[in-house]
PDB file of N, CA, C and O in Angstrom:
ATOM      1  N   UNK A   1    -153.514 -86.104  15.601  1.00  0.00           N
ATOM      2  CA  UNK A   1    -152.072 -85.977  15.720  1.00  0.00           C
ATOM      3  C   UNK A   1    -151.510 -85.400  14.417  1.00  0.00           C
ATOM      4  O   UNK A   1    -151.824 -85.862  13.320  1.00  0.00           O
ATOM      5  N   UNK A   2    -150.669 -84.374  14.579  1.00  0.00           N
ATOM      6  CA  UNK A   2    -149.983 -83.938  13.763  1.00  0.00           C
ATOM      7  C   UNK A   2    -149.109 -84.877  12.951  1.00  0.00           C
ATOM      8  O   UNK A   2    -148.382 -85.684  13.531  1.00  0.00           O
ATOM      9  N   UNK A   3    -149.178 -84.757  10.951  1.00  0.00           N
ATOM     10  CA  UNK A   3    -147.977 -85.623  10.486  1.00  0.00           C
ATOM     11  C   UNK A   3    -147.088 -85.041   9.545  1.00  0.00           C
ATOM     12  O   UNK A   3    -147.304 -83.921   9.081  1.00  0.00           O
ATOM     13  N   UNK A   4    -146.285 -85.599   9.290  1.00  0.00           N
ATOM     14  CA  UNK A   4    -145.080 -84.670   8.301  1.00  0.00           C
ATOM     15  C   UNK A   4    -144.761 -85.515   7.137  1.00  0.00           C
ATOM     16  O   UNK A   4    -144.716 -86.712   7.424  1.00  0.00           O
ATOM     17  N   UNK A   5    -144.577 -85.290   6.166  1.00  0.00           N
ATOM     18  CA  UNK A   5    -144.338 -85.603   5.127  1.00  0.00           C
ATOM     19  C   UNK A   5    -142.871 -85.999   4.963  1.00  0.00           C
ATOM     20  O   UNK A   5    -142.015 -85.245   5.424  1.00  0.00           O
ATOM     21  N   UNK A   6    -142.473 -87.267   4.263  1.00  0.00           N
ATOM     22  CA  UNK A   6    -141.130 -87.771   4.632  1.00  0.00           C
ATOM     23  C   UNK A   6    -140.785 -88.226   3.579  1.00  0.00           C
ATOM     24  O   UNK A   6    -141.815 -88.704   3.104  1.00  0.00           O
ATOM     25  N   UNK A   7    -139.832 -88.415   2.774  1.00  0.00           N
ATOM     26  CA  UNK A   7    -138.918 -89.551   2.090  1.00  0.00           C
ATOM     27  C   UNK A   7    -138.207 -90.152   2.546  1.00  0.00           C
ATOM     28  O   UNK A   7    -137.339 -89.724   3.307  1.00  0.00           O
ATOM     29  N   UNK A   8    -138.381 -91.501   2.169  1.00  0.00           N
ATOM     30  CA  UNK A   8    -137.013 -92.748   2.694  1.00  0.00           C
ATOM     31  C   UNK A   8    -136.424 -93.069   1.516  1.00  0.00           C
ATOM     32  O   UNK A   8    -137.024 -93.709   0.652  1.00  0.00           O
ATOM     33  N   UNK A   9    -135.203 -92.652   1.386  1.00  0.00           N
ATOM     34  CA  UNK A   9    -134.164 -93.011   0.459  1.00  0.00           C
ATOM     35  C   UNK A   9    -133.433 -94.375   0.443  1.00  0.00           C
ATOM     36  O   UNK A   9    -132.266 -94.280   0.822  1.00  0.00           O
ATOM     37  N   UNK A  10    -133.832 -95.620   0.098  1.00  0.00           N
ATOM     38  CA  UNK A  10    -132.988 -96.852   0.829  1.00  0.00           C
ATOM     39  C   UNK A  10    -132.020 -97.726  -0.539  1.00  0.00           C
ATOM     40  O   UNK A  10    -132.273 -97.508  -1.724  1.00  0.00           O
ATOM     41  N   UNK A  11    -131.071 -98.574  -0.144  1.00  0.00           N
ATOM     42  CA  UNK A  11    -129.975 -98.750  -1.033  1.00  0.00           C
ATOM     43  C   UNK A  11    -129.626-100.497  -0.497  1.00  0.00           C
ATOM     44  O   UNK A  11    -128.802-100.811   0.361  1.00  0.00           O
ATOM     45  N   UNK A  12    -130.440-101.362  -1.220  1.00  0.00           N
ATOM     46  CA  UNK A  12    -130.141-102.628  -0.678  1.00  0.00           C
ATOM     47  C   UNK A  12    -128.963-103.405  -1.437  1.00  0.00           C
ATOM     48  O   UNK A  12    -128.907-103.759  -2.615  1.00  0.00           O
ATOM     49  N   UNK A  13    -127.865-103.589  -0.197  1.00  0.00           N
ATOM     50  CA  UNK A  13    -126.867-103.795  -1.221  1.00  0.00           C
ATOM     51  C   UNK A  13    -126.779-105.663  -1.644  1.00  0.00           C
ATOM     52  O   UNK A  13    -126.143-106.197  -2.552  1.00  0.00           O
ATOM     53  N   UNK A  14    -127.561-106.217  -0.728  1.00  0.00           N
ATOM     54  CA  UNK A  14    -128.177-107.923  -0.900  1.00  0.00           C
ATOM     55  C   UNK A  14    -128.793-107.785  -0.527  1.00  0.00           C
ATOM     56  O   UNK A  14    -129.196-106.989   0.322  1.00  0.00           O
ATOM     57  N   UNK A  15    -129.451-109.329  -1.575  1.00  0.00           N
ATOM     58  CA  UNK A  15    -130.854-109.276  -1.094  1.00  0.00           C
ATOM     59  C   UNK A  15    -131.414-110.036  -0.226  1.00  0.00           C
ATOM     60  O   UNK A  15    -132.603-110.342  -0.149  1.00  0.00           O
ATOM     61  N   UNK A  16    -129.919-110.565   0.908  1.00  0.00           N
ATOM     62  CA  UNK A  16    -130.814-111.445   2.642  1.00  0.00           C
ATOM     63  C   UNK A  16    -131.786-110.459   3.118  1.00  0.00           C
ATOM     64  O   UNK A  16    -132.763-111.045   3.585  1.00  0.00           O
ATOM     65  N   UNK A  17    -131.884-109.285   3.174  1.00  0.00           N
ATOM     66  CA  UNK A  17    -132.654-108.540   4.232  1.00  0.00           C
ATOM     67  C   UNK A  17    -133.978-108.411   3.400  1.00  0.00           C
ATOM     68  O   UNK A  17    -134.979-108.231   4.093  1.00  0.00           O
ATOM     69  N   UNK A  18    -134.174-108.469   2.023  1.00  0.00           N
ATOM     70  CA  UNK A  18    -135.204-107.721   1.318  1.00  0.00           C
ATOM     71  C   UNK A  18    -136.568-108.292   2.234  1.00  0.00           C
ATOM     72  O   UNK A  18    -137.324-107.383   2.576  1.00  0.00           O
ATOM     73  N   UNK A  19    -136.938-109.579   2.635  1.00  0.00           N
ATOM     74  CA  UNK A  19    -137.883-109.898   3.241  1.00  0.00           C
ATOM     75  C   UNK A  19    -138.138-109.238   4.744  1.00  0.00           C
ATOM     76  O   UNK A  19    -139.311-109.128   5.101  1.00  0.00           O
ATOM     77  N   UNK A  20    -137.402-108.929   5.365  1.00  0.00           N
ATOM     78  CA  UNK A  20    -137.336-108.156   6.591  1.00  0.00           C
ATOM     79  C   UNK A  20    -137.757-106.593   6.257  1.00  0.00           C
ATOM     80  O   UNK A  20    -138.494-105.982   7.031  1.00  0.00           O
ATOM     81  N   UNK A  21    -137.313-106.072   5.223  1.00  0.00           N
ATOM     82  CA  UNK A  21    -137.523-104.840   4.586  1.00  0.00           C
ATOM     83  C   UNK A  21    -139.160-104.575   4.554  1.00  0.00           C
ATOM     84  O   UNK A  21    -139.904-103.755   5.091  1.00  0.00           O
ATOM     85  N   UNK A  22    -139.362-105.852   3.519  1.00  0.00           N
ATOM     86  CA  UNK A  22    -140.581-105.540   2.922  1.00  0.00           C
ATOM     87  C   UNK A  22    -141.818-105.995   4.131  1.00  0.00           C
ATOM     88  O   UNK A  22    -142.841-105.312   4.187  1.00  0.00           O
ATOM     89  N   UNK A  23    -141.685-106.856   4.812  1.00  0.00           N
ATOM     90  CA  UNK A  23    -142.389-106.275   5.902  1.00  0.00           C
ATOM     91  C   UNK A  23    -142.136-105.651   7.122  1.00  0.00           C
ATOM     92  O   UNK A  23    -142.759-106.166   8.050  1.00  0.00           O
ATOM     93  N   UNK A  24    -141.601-104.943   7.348  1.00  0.00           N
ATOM     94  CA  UNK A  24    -141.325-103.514   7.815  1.00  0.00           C
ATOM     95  C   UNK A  24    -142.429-102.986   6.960  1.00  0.00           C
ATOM     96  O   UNK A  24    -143.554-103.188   7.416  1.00  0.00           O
ATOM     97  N   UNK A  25    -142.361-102.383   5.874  1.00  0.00           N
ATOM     98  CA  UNK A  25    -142.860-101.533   4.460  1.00  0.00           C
ATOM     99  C   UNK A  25    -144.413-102.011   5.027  1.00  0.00           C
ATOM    100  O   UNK A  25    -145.348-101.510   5.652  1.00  0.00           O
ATOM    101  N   UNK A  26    -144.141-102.992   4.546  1.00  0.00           N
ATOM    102  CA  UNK A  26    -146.432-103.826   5.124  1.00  0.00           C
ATOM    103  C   UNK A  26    -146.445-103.293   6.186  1.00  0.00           C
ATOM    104  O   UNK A  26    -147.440-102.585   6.035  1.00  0.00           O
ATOM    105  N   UNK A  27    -145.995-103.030   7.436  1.00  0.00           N
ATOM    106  CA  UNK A  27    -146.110-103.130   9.022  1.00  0.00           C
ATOM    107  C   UNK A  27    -146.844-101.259   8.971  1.00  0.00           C
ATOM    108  O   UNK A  27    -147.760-100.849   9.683  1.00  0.00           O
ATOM    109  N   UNK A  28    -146.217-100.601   8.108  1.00  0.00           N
ATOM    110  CA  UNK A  28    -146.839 -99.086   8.252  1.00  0.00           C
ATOM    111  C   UNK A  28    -147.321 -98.757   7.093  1.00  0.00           C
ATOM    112  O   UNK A  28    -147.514 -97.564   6.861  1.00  0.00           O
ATOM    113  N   UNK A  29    -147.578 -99.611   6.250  1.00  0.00           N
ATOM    114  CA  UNK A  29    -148.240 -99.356   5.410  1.00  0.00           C
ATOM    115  C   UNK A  29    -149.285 -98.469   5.115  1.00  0.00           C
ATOM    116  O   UNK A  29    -149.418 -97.772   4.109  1.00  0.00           O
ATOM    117  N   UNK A  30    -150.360 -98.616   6.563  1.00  0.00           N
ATOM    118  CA  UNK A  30    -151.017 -97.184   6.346  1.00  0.00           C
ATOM    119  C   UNK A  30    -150.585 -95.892   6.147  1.00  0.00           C
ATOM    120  O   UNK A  30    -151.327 -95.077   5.600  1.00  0.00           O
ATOM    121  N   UNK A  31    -149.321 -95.561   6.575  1.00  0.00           N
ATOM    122  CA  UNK A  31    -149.321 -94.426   6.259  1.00  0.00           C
ATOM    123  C   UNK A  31    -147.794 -94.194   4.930  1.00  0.00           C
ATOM    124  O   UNK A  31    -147.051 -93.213   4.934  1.00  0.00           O
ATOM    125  N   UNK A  32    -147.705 -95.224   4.071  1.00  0.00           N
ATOM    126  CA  UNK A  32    -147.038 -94.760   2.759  1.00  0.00           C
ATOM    127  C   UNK A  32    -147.821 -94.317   1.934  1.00  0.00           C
ATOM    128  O   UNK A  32    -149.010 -94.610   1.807  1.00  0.00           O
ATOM    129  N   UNK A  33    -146.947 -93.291   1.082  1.00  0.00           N
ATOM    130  CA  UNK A  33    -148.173 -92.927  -0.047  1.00  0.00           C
ATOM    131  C   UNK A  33    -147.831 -93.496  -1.204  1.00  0.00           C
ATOM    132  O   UNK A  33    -148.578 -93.939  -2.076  1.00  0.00           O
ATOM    133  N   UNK A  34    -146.714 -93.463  -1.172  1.00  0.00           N
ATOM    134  CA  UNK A  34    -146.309 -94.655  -2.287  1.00  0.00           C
ATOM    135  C   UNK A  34    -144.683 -94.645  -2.259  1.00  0.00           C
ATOM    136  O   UNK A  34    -143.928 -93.820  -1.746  1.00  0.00           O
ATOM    137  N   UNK A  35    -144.338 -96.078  -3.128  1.00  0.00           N
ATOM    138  CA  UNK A  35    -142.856 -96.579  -3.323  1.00  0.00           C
ATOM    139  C   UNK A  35    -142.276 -97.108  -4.458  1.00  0.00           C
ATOM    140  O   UNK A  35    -142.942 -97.973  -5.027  1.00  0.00           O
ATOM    141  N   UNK A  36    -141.373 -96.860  -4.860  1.00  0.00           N
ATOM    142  CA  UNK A  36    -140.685 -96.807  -6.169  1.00  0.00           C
ATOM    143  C   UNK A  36    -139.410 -97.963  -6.294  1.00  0.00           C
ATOM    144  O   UNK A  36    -138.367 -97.739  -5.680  1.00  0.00           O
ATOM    145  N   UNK A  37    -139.512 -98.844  -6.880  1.00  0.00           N
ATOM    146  CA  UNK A  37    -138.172 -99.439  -6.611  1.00  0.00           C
ATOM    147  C   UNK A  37    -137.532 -99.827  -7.990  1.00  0.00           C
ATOM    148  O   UNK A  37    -138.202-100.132  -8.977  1.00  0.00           O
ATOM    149  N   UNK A  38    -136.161 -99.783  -7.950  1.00  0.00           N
ATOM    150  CA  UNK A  38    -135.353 -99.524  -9.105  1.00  0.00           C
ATOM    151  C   UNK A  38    -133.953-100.706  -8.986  1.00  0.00           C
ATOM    152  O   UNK A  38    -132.975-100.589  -8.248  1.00  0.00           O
ATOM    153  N   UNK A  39    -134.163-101.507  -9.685  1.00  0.00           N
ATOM    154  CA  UNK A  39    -133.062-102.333  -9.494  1.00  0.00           C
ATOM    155  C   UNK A  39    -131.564-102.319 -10.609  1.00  0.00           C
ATOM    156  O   UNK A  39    -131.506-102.749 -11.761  1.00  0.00           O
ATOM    157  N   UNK A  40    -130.727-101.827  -9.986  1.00  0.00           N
ATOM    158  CA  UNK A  40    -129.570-101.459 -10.718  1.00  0.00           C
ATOM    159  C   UNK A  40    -128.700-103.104 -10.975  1.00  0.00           C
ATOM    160  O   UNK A  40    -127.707-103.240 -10.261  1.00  0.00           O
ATOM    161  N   UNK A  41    -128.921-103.899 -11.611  1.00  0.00           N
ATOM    162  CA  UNK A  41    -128.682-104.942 -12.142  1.00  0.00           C
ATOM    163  C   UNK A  41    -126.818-104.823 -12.566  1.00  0.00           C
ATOM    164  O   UNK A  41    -126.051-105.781 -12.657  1.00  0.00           O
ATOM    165  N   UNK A  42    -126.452-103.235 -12.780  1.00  0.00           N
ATOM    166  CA  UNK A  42    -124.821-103.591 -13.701  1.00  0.00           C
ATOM    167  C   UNK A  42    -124.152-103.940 -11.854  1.00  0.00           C
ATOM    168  O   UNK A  42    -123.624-104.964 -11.421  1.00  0.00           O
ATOM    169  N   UNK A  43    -124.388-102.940 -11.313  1.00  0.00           N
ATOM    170  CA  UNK A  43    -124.186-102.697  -9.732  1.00  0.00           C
ATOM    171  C   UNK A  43    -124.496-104.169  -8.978  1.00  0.00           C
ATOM    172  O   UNK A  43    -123.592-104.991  -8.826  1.00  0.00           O
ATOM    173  N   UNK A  44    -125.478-104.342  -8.654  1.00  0.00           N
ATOM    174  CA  UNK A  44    -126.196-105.694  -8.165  1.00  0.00           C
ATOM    175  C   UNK A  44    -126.629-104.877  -6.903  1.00  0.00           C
ATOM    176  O   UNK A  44    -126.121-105.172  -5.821  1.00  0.00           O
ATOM    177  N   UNK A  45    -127.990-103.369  -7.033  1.00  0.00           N
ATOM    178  CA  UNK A  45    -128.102-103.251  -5.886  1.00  0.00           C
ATOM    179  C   UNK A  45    -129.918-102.828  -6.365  1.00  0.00           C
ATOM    180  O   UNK A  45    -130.376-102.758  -7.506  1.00  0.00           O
ATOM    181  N   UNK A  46    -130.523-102.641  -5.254  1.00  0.00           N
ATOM    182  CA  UNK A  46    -131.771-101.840  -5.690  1.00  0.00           C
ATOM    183  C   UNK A  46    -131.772-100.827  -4.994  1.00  0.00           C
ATOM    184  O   UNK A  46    -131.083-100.796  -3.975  1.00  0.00           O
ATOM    185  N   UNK A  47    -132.629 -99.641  -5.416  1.00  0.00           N
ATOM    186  CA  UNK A  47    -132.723 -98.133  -4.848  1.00  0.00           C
ATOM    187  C   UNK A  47    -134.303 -98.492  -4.947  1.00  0.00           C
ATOM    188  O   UNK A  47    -134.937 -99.051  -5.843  1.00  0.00           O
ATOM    189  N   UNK A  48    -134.796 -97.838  -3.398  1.00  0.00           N
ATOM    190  CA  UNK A  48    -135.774 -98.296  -2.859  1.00  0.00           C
ATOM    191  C   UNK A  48    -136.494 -96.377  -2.650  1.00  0.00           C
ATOM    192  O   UNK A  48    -135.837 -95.643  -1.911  1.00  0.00           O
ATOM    193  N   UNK A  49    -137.315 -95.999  -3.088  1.00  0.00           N
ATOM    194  CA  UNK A  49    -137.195 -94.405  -2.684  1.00  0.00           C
ATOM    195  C   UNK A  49    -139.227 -94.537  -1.721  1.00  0.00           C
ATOM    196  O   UNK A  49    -140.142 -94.204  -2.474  1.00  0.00           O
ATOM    197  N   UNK A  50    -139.476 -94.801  -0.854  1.00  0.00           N
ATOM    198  CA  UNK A  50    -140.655 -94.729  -0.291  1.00  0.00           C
ATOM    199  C   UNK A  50    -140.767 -93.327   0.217  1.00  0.00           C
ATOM    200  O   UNK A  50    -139.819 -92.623   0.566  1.00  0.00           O
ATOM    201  N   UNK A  51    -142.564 -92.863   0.221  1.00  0.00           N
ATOM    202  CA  UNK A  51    -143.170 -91.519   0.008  1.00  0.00           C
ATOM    203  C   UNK A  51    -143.630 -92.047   1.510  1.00  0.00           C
ATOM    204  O   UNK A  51    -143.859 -93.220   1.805  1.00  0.00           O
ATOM    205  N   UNK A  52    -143.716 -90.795   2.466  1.00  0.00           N
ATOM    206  CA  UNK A  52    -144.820 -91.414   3.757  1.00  0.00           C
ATOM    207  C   UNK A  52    -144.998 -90.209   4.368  1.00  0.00           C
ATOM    208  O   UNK A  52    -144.280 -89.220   4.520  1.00  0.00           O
ATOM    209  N   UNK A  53    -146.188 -90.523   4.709  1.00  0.00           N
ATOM    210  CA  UNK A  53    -147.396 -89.176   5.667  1.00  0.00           C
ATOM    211  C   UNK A  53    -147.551 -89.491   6.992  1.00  0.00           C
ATOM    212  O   UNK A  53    -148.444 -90.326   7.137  1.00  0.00           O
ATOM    213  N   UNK A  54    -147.002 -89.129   8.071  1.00  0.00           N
ATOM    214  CA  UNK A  54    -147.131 -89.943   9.149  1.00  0.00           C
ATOM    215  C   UNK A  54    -146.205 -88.818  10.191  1.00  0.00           C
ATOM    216  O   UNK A  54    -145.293 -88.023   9.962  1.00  0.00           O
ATOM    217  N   UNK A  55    -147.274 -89.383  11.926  1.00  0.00           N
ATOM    218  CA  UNK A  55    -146.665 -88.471  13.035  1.00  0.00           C
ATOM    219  C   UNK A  55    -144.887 -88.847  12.998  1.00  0.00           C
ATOM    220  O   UNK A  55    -144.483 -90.010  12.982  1.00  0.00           O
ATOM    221  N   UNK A  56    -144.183 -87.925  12.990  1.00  0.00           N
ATOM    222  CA  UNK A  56    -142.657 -87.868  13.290  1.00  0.00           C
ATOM    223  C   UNK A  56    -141.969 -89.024  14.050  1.00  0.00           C
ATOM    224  O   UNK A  56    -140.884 -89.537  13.774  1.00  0.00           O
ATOM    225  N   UNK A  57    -142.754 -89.314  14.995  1.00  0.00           N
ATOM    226  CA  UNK A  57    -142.490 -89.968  15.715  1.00  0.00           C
ATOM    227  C   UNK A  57    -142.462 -91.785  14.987  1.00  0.00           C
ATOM    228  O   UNK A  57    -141.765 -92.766  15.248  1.00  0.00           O
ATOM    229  N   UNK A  58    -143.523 -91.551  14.066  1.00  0.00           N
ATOM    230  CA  UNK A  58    -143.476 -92.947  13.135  1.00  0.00           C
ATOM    231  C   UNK A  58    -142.444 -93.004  12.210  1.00  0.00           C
ATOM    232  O   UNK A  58    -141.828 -93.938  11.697  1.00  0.00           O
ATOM    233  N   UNK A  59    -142.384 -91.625  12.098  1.00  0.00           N
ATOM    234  CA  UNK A  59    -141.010 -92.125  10.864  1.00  0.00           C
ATOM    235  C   UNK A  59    -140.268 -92.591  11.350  1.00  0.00           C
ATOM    236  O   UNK A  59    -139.847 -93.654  10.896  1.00  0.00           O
ATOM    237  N   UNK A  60    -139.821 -92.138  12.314  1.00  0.00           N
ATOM    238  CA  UNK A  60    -138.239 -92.168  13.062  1.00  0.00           C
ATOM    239  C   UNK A  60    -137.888 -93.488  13.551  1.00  0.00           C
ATOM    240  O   UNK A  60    -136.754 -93.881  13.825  1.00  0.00           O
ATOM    241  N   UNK A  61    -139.037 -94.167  13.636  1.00  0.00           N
ATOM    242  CA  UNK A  61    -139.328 -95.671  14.356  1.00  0.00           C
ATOM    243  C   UNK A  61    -139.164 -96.448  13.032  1.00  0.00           C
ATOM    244  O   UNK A  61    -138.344 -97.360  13.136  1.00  0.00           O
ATOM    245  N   UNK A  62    -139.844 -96.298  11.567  1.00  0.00           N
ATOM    246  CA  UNK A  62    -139.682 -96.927  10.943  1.00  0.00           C
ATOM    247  C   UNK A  62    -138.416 -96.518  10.630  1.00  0.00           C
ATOM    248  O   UNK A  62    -137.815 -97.585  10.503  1.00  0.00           O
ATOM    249  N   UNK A  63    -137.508 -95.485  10.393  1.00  0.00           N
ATOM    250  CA  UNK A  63    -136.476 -95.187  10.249  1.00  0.00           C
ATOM    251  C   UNK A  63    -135.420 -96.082  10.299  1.00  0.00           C
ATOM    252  O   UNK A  63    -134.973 -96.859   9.455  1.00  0.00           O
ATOM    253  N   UNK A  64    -134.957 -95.719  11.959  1.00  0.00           N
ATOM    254  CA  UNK A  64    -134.406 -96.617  12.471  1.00  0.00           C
ATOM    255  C   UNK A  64    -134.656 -97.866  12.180  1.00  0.00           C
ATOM    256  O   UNK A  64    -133.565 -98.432  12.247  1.00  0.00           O
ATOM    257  N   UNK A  65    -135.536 -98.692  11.869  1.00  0.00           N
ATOM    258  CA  UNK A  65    -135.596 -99.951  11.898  1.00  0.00           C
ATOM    259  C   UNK A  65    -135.089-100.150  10.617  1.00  0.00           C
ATOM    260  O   UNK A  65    -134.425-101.158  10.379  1.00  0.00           O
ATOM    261  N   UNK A  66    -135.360 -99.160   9.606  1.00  0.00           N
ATOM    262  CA  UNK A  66    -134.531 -99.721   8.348  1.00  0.00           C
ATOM    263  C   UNK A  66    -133.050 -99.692   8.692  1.00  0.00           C
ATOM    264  O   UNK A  66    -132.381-100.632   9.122  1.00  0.00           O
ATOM    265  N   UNK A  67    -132.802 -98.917   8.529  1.00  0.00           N
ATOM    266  CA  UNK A  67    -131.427 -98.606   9.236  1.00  0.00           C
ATOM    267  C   UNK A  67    -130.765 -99.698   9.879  1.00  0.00           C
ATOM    268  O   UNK A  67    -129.595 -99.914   9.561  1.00  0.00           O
ATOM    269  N   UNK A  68    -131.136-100.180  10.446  1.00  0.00           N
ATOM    270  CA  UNK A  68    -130.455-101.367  11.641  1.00  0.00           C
ATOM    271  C   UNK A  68    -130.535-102.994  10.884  1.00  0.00           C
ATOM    272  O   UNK A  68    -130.354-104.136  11.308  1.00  0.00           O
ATOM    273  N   UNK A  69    -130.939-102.347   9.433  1.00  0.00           N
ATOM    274  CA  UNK A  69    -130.621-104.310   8.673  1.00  0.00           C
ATOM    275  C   UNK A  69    -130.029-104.375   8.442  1.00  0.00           C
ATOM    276  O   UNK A  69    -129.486-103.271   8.481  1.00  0.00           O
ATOM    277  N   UNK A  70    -129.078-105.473   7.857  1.00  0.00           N
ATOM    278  CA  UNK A  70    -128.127-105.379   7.401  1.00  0.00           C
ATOM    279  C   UNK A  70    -128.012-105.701   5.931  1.00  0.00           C
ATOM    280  O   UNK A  70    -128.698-106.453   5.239  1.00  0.00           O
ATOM    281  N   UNK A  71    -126.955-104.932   5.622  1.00  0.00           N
ATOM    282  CA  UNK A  71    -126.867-104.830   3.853  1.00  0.00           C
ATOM    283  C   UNK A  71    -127.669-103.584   3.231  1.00  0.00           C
ATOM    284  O   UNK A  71    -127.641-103.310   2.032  1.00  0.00           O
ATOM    285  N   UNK A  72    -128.340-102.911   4.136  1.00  0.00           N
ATOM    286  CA  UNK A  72    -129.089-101.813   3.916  1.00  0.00           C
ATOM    287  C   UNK A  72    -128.584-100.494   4.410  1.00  0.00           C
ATOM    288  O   UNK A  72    -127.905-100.204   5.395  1.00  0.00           O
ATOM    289  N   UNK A  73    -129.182 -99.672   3.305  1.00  0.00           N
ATOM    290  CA  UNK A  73    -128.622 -98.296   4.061  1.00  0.00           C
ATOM    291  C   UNK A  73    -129.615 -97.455   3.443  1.00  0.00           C
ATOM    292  O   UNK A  73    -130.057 -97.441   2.295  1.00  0.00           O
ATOM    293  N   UNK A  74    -129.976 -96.454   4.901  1.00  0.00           N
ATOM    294  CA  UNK A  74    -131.185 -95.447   4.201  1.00  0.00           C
ATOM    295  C   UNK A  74    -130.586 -94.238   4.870  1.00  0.00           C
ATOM    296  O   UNK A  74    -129.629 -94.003   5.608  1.00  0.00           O
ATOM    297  N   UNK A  75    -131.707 -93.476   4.210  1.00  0.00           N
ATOM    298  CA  UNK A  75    -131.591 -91.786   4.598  1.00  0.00           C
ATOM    299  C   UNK A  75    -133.089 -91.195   4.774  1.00  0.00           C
ATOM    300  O   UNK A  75    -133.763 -91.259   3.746  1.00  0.00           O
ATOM    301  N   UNK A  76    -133.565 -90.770   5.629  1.00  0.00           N
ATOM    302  CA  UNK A  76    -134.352 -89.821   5.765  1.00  0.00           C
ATOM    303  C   UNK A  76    -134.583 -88.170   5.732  1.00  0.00           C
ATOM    304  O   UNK A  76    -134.238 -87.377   6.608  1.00  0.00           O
ATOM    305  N   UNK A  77    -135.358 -87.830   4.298  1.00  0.00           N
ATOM    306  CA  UNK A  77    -135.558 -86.211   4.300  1.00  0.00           C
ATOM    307  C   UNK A  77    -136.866 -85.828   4.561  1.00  0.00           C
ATOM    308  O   UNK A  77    -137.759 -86.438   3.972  1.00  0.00           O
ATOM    309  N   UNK A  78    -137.162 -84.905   5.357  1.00  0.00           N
ATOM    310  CA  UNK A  78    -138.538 -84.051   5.668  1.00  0.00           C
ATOM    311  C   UNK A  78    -138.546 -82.909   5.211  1.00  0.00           C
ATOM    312  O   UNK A  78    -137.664 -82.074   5.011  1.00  0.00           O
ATOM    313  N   UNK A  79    -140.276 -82.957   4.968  1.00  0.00           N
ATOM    314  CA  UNK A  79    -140.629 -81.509   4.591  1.00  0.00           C
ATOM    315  C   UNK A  79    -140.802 -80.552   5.581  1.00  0.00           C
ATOM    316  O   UNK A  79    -141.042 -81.028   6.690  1.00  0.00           O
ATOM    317  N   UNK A  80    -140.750 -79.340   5.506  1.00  0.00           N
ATOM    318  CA  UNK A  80    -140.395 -78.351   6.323  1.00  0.00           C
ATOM    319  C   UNK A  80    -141.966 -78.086   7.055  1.00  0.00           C
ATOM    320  O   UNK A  80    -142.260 -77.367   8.011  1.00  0.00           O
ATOM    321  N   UNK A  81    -142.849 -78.990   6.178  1.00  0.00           N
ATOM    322  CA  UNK A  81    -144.522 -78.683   6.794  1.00  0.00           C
ATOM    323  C   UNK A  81    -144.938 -79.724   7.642  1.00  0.00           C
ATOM    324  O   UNK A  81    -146.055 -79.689   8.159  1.00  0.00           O
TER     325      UNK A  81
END
């Protein structure tokens, strides 16, 4: 199966959801390549930036599921390959 190369841009604005997050994150784990997380402490938020290799169809699933927590907000960009 064909896969595409993706960034997830995510922005947790509390931290009730972080456990729901982070396994989500475990649940496809096979196919991240890696994840970066940055906690903006003056703000009180973290910037979450995950790398992932995976059929389209997986992103979009993990996508959405970030998407739909609450206190969270993401963005998804693809590579054109």
């Amino acid at each position: 199966m064909e896969t595409r190369v993706a960034s997830i841009s995510i922005i947790v604005e509390k931290g009730a959801s972080v456990t729901k997050l982070n396994d989500l994150l475990h649940e496809y784990g096979e196919y991240i390549i890696g994840r970066m997380g940055i906690p903006y402490r003056e703000k009180g938020i973290n910037i979450i930036s995950v790398a992932i290799d995976a059929p389209q169809d997986v992103i979009n699933t993990l996508s959405g599921k970030i998407g739909r927590l609450e206190n969270i907000t993401s963005k998804t960009v693809y590579s054109n390959n």
